[in-house]
C-alpha positions, 0 to 999 in steps of 0.5 A: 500500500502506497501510503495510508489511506482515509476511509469510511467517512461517516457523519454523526455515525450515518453514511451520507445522512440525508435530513440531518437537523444538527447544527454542528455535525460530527465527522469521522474516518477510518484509517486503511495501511498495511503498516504496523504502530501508524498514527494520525498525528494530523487531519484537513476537512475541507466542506463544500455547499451543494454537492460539490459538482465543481472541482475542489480546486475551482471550490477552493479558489473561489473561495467555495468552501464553508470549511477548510480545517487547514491542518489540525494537528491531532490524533482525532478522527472520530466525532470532529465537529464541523466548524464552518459556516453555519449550515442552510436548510435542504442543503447538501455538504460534499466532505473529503478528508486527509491526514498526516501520519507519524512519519509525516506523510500525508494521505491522498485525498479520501473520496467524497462523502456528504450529508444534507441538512434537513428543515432546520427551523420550525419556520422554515416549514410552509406545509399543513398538516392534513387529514381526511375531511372529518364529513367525509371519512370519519377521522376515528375510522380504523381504515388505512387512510390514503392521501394524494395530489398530483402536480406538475413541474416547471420542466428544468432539469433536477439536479436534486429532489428531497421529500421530508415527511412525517406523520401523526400515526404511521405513514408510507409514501409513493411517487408516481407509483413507486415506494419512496424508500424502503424503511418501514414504520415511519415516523418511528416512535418517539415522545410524540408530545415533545418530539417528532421524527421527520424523514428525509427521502432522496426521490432525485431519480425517481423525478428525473425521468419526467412525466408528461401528465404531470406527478402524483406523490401521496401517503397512506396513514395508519394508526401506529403508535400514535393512536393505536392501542397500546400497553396491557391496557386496551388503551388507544389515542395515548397521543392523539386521535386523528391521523395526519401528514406532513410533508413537503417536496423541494426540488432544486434545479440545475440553474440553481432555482428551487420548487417546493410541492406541500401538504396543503389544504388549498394549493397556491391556485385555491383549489384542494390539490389533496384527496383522500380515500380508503382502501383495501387496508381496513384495520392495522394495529401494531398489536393485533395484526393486518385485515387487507381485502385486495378486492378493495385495492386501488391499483395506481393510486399514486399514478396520474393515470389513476381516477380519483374523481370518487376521493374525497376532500382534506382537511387541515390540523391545528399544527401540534405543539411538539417538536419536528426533527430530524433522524438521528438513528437508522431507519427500520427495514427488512434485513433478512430474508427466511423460508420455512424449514418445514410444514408442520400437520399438529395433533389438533389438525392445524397447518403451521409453518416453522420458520426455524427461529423466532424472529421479529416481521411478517410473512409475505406471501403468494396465494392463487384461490378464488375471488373472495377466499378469505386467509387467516396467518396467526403467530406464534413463539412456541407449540405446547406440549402437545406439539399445538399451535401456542397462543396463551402468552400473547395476553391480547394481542391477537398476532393476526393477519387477514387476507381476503383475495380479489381474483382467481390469479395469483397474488402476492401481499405482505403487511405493512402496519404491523409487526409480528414476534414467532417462530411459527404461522398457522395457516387458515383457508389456505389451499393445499397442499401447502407449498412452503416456496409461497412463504417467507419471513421478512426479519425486520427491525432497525437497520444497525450496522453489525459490529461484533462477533463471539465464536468458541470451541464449545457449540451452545456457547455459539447458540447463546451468542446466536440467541442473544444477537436474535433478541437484541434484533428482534426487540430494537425496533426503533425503541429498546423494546422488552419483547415483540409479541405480546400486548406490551413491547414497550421501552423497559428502562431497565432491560435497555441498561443491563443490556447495553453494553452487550448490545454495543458489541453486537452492533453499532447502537450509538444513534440508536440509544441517541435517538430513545435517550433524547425521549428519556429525557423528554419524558423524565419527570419535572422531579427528576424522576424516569418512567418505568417505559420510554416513550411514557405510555403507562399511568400517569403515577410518577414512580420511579424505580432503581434499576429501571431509572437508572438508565438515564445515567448509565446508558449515556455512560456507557455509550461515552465510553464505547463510542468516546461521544461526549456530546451524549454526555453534555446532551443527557447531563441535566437527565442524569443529574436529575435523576441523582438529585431525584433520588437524593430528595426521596424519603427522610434520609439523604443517603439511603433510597428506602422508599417508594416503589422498587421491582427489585431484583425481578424474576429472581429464583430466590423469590417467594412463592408466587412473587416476581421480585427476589429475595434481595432487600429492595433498599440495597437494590435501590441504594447500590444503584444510587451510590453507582449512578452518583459515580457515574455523574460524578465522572461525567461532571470531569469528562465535561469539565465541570470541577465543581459538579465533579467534586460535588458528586464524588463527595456525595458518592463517598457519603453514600458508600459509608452509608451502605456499609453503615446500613447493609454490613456487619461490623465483622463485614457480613452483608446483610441479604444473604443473596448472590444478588446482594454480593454481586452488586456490593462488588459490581459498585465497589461498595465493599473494600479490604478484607469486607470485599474479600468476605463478600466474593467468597460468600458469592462463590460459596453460595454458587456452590451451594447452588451445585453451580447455578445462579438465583439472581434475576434481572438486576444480578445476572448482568454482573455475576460472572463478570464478578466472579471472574474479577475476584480470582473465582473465573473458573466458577464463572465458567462453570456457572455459563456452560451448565446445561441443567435448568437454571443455566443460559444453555437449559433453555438451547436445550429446550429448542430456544433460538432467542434469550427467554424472559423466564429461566424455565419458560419451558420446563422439562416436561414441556410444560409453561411457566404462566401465561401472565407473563412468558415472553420468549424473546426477552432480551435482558438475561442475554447481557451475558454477552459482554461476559463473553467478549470481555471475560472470555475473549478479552476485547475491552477497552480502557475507561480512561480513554474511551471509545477503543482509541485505547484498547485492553486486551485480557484474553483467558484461556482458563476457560474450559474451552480449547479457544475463543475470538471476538471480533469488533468493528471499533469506530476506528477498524477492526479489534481482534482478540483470539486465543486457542489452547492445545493440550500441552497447555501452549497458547497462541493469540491473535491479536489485531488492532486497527490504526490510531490506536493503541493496546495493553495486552495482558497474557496470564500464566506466563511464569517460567513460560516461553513466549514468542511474539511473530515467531520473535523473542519479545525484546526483538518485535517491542521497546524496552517499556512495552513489555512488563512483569506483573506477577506471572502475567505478562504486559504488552503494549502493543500498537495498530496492525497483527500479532500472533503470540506464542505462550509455551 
C-alpha cells in the first residue's frame, strides 16, 4: 500500500445522512495501511455547499468552501465537529478528508462523502398538516387512510429532489407509483408530545425521468403508535386521535432555482390539490395484526393515470405543539430474508409453518384461490406440549393477519402496519397442499450496522451468542423494546441498561440509544424522576424505580465510553443529574433510597412463592444503584469539565458508600441479604473494600456452590455475576456457572429448542410444560447481557475507561476457560479489534491479536511464569521497546500498537 489511506467517512455515525437537523455535525474516518504502530498525528476537512459538482480546486479558489480545517494537528478522527459556516436548510455538504501520519506523510485525498441538512427551523416549514375531511371519512375510522395530489413541474432539469415527511400515526409514501424508500414504520416512535421524527427521502431519480401528465406523490396513514392501542391496557389515542401528514417536496434545479410541492389544504391556485380515500387496508394495529381485502385495492393510486374523481376532500390540523426533527438513528427495514424449514400437520389438525427461529416481521406471501377466499396467518413463539399451535402468552394481542383475495390469479401481499414476534404461522383457508416456496419471513427491525462477533470451541456457547444477537434484533425496533409479541413491547428502562453494553458489541447502537435517550429525557419527570417505559405510555403515577431509572445515567455512560461521544454526555447531563438529585430528595434520609416503589431484583429464583421480585432487600437494590449512578455523574461532571459538579458528586458518592456499609454490613463485614444478588452488586459498585470485599466474593462463590453451580439472581444480578466472579480470582466458577446445561443455566433453555434469550429461566420446563401465561415472553432480551461476559471475560476485547471509545484498547484474553479457544471480533469506530486465543493440550497458547490504526493496546497474557513466549515467531525484546513489555506477577504486559500479532505462550 502506497501510503495510508482515509476511509469510511461517516457523519454523526450515518453514511451520507440525508435530513440531518444538527447544527454542528460530527465527522469521522477510518484509517486503511498495511503498516504496523501508524498514527494520525494530523487531519484537513475541507466542506463544500451543494454537492460539490465543481472541482475542489475551482471550490477552493473561489473561495467555495464553508470549511477548510487547514491542518489540525491531532490524533482525532472520530466525532470532529464541523466548524464552518453555519449550515442552510435542504442543503447538501460534499466532505473529503486527509491526514498526516507519524512519519509525516500525508494521505491522498479520501473520496467524497456528504450529508444534507434537513428543515432546520420550525419556520422554515410552509406545509399543513392534513387529514381526511372529518364529513367525509370519519377521522376515528380504523381504515388505512390514503392521501394524494398530483402536480406538475416547471420542466428544468433536477439536479436534486428531497421529500421530508412525517406523520401523526404511521405513514408510507409513493411517487408516481413507486415506494419512496424502503424503511418501514415511519415516523418511528418517539415522545410524540415533545418530539417528532421527520424523514428525509432522496426521490432525485425517481423525478428525473419526467412525466408528461404531470406527478402524483401521496401517503397512506395508519394508526401506529400514535393512536393505536397500546400497553396491557386496551388503551388507544395515548397521543392523539386523528391521523395526519406532513410533508413537503423541494426540488432544486440545475440553474440553481428551487420548487417546493406541500401538504396543503388549498394549493397556491385555491383549489384542494389533496384527496383522500380508503382502501383495501381496513384495520392495522401494531398489536393485533393486518385485515387487507385486495378486492378493495386501488391499483395506481399514486399514478396520474389513476381516477380519483370518487376521493374525497382534506382537511387541515391545528399544527401540534411538539417538536419536528430530524433522524438521528437508522431507519427500520427488512434485513433478512427466511423460508420455512418445514410444514408442520399438529395433533389438533392445524397447518403451521416453522420458520426455524423466532424472529421479529411478517410473512409475505403468494396465494392463487378464488375471488373472495378469505386467509387467516396467526403467530406464534412456541407449540405446547402437545406439539399445538401456542397462543396463551400473547395476553391480547391477537398476532393476526387477514387476507381476503380479489381474483382467481395469483397474488402476492405482505403487511405493512404491523409487526409480528414467532417462530411459527398457522395457516387458515389456505389451499393445499401447502407449498412452503409461497412463504417467507421478512426479519425486520432497525437497520444497525453489525459490529461484533463471539465464536468458541464449545457449540451452545455459539447458540447463546446466536440467541442473544436474535433478541437484541428482534426487540430494537426503533425503541429498546422488552419483547415483540405480546400486548406490551414497550421501552423497559431497565432491560435497555443491563443490556447495553452487550448490545454495543453486537452492533453499532450509538444513534440508536441517541435517538430513545433524547425521549428519556423528554419524558423524565419535572422531579427528576424516569418512567418505568420510554416513550411514557403507562399511568400517569410518577414512580420511579432503581434499576429501571437508572438508565438515564448509565446508558449515556456507557455509550461515552464505547463510542468516546461526549456530546451524549453534555446532551443527557441535566437527565442524569436529575435523576441523582431525584433520588437524593426521596424519603427522610439523604443517603439511603428506602422508599417508594422498587421491582427489585425481578424474576429472581430466590423469590417467594408466587412473587416476581427476589429475595434481595429492595433498599440495597435501590441504594447500590444510587451510590453507582452518583459515580457515574460524578465522572461525567470531569469528562465535561465541570470541577465543581465533579467534586460535588464524588463527595456525595463517598457519603453514600459509608452509608451502605453503615446500613447493609456487619461490623465483622457480613452483608446483610444473604443473596448472590446482594454480593454481586456490593462488588459490581465497589461498595465493599479490604478484607469486607474479600468476605463478600467468597460468600458469592460459596453460595454458587451451594447452588451445585447455578445462579438465583434475576434481572438486576445476572448482568454482573460472572463478570464478578471472574474479577475476584473465582473465573473458573464463572465458567462453570455459563456452560451448565441443567435448568437454571443460559444453555437449559438451547436445550429446550430456544433460538432467542427467554424472559423466564424455565419458560419451558422439562416436561414441556409453561411457566404462566401472565407473563412468558420468549424473546426477552435482558438475561442475554451475558454477552459482554463473553467478549470481555472470555475473549478479552475491552477497552480502557480512561480513554474511551477503543482509541485505547485492553486486551485480557483467558484461556482458563474450559474451552480449547475463543475470538471476538469488533468493528471499533476506528477498524477492526481482534482478540483470539486457542489452547492445545500441552497447555501452549497462541493469540491473535489485531488492532486497527490510531490506536493503541495493553495486552495482558496470564500464566506466563517460567513460560516461553514468542511474539511473530520473535523473542519479545526483538518485535517491542524496552517499556512495552512488563512483569506483573506471572502475567505478562504488552503494549502493543495498530496492525497483527500472533503470540506464542509455551
Amino acid at each position: 500500500m502506497r501510503s495510508t489511506m482515509v476511509t469510511e467517512l461517516r457523519c454523526e455515525y450515518l453514511k451520507n445522512p440525508v435530513g440531518l437537523t444538527v447544527a454542528r455535525p460530527r465527522l469521522g474516518w477510518k484509517l486503511l495501511t498495511d503498516r504496523r504502530n501508524v498514527r494520525q498525528t494530523a487531519y484537513q476537512v475541507q466542506v463544500a455547499e451543494d454537492g460539490g459538482e465543481q472541482s475542489w480546486d475551482v471550490a477552493e479558489k473561489q473561495n467555495g468552501l464553508v470549511w477548510d480545517s487547514g491542518r489540525v494537528e491531532s490524533a482525532e478522527s472520530v466525532h470532529v465537529e464541523y466548524a464552518g459556516k453555519e449550515l442552510r436548510s435542504v442543503s447538501r455538504y460534499t466532505y473529503r478528508v486527509r491526514v498526516w501520519d507519524d512519519r509525516e506523510e500525508a494521505s491522498p485525498w479520501s473520496e467524497n462523502a456528504f450529508w444534507e441538512t434537513g428543515l432546520l427551523q420550525a419556520e422554515d416549514w410552509s406545509a399543513d398538516w392534513i387529514t381526511p375531511d372529518p364529513d367525509e371519512i370519519h377521522p376515528q375510522a380504523r381504515e388505512v387512510f390514503y392521501l394524494r395530489r398530483s402536480f406538475k413541474l416547471t420542466g428544468k432539469t433536477v439536479r436534486r429532489a428531497t421529500v421530508f415527511a412525517t406523520a401523526l400515526g404511521m405513514y408510507e409514501l409513493e411517487l408516481d407509483g413507486r415506494r419512496v424508500g424502503d424503511s418501514l414504520y415511519t415516523p418511528g416512535w418517539t415522545s410524540y408530545k415533545h418530539r417528532l421524527q421527520v424523514q428525509a427521502y432522496d426521490v432525485t431519480t425517481q423525478l428525473s425521468g419526467g412525466s408528461g401528465d404531470g406527478h402524483v406523490i401521496g401517503a397512506a396513514l395508519a394508526d401506529g403508535w400514535y393512536i393505536g392501542r397500546y400497553a396491557w391496557k386496551k388503551r388507544g389515542e395515548l397521543y392523539g386521535d386523528r391521523r395526519a401528514l406532513l410533508l413537503e417536496l423541494h426540488v432544486v434545479y440545475e440553474d440553481g432555482t428551487t420548487e417546493v410541492i406541500t401538504s396543503a389544504g388549498r394549493d397556491t391556485d385555491g383549489e384542494k390539490a389533496w384527496k383522500a380515500a380508503t382502501g383495501p387496508v381496513t384495520a392495522a394495529n401494531l398489536y393485533d395484526g393486518e385485515t387487507y381485502d385486495a378486492r378493495l385495492e386501488r391499483t395506481g393510486w399514486s399514478t396520474a393515470a389513476y381516477d380519483d374523481s370518487d376521493w374525497k376532500a382534506v382537511s387541515v390540523l391545528d399544527r401540534p405543539e411538539t417538536r419536528l426533527t430530524g433522524e438521528q438513528s437508522e431507519r427500520i427495514k427488512v434485513t433478512e430474508i427466511l423460508k420455512p424449514i418445514s410444514v408442520i400437520r399438529t395433533p389438533a389438525g392445524e397447518t403451521v409453518l416453522d420458520m426455524g427461529q423466532n424472529m421479529v416481521g411478517r410473512i409475505a406471501f403468494t396465494v392463487k384461490a378464488s375471488a373472495g377466499t378469505a386467509l387467516k396467518l396467526h403467530h406464534a413463539e412456541v407449540l405446547d406440549q402437545e406439539g399445538n399451535f401456542y397462543v396463551g402468552n400473547l395476553r391480547n394481542a391477537r398476532q393476526e393477519v387477514a387476507y381476503t383475495c380479489r381474483s382467481d390469479e395469483a397474488e402476492n401481499y405482505r403487511p405493512s402496519f404491523s409487526f409480528q414476534g414467532f417462530r411459527y404461522v398457522r395457516l387458515e383457508g389456505f389451499p393445499e397442499p401447502i407449498d412452503p416456496d409461497h412463504f417467507a419471513g421478512e426479519v425486520i427491525h432497525t437497520d444497525m450496522q453489525p459490529a461484533g462477533s463471539f465464536e468458541c470451541s464449545n457449540p451452545l456457547l455459539n447458540q447463546l451468542q446466536q440467541n442473544i444477537v436474535w433478541g437484541q434484533r428482534g426487540n430494537f425496533l426503533d425503541v429498546p423494546t422488552d419483547c415483540p409479541q405480546r400486548d406490551e413491547r414497550l421501552g423497559w428502562t431497565g432491560d435497555a441498561q443491563v443490556f447495553i453494553r452487550t448490545a454495543a458489541f453486537n452492533y453499532g447502537v450509538a444513534p440508536f440509544f441517541t435517538k430513545w435517550l433524547k425521549d428519556l429525557a423528554a419524558d423524565q419527570w419535572p422531579d427528576g424522576g424516569v418512567p418505568f417505559v420510554i416513550p411514557h405510555v403507562m399511568d400517569d403515577d410518577p414512580h420511579s424505580s432503581s434499576a429501571w431509572g437508572d438508565a438515564a445515567v448509565i446508558c449515556p455512560w456507557t455509550i461515552y465510553q464505547c463510542y468516546g461521544d461526549t456530546r451524549i454526555l453534555q446532551e443527557q447531563y441535566d437527565s442524569m443529574t436529575g435523576w441523582v438529585e431525584y433520588i437524593r430528595a426521596q424519603g427522610d434520609q439523604e443517603l439511603l433510597w428506602n422508599t417508594g416503589f422498587h421491582y427489585g431484583d425481578w424474576l429472581g429464583l430466590d423469590a417467594k412463592e408466587n412473587s416476581y421480585v427476589g429475595a434481595t432487600p429492595r433498599d440495597l437494590i435501590a441504594t447500590a444503584f444510587f451510590a453507582y449512578s452518583t459515580s457515574l455523574v460524578a465522572k461525567t461532571a470531569a469528562v465535561l469539565g465541570k470541577k465543581d459538579d465533579a467534586r460535588k458528586y464524588e463527595d456525595l458518592h463517598g457519603r453514600i458508600v459509608q452509608a451502605f456499609a453503615d446500613e447493609f454490613v456487619t461490623p465483622n463485614g457480613r452483608l446483610a441479604g444473604h443473596t448472590q444478588t446482594s454480593y454481586v452488586l456490593a462488588l459490581m459498585f465497589d461498595l465493599v473494600q479490604g478484607e469486607t470485599k474479600r468476605r463478600v466474593a467468597d460468600a458469592l462463590a460459596e453460595s454458587v456452590r451451594e447452588e451445585k453451580m447455578h445462579l438465583t439472581t434475576g434481572f438486576v444480578g445476572t448482568p454482573y455475576l460472572c463478570h464478578m466472579l471472574s474479577e475476584n480470582g473465582y473465573h473458573d466458577l464463572a465458567v462453570q456457572l455459563v456452560q451448565q446445561e441443567e435448568y437454571p443455566s443460559w444453555l437449559y433453555s438451547i436445550h429446550q429448542g430456544a433460538t432467542t434469550i427467554w424472559e423466564h429461566w424455565d419458560g419451558i420446563k422439562p416436561d414441556g410444560s409453561f411457566w404462566s401465561d401472565a407473563m412468558n415472553s420468549y424473546n426477552h432480551y435482558a438475561y442475554g447481557a451475558i454477552g459482554d461476559w463473553l467478549y470481555r471475560a472470555v475473549a478479552g476485547l475491552d477497552l480502557d475507561e480512561q480513554v474511551p471509545g477503543y482509541k485505547r484498547i485492553v486486551l485480557r484474553p483467558n484461556p482458563n476457560s474450559g474451552l480449547t479457544h475463543a475470538r471476538a471480533q469488533y468493528d471499533s469506530p476506528y477498524g477492526k479489534i481482534v482478540s483470539g486465543w486457542s489452547k492445545r493440550e500441552n497447555g501452549e497458547v497462541t493469540y491473535e491479536i489485531e488492532l486497527p490504526p490510531n490506536t493503541t493496546a495493553e495486552l495482558r497474557l496470564p500464566d506466563t511464569a517460567g513460560k516461553t513466549v514468542k511474539v511473530d515467531e520473535r523473542d519479545p525484546a526483538d518485535v517491542l521497546d524496552a517499556e512495552s513489555r512488563r512483569d506483573e506477577g506471572g502475567t505478562l504486559v504488552l503494549e502493543l500498537g495498530s496492525g497483527r500479532y500472533a503470540v506464542k505462550v509455551s
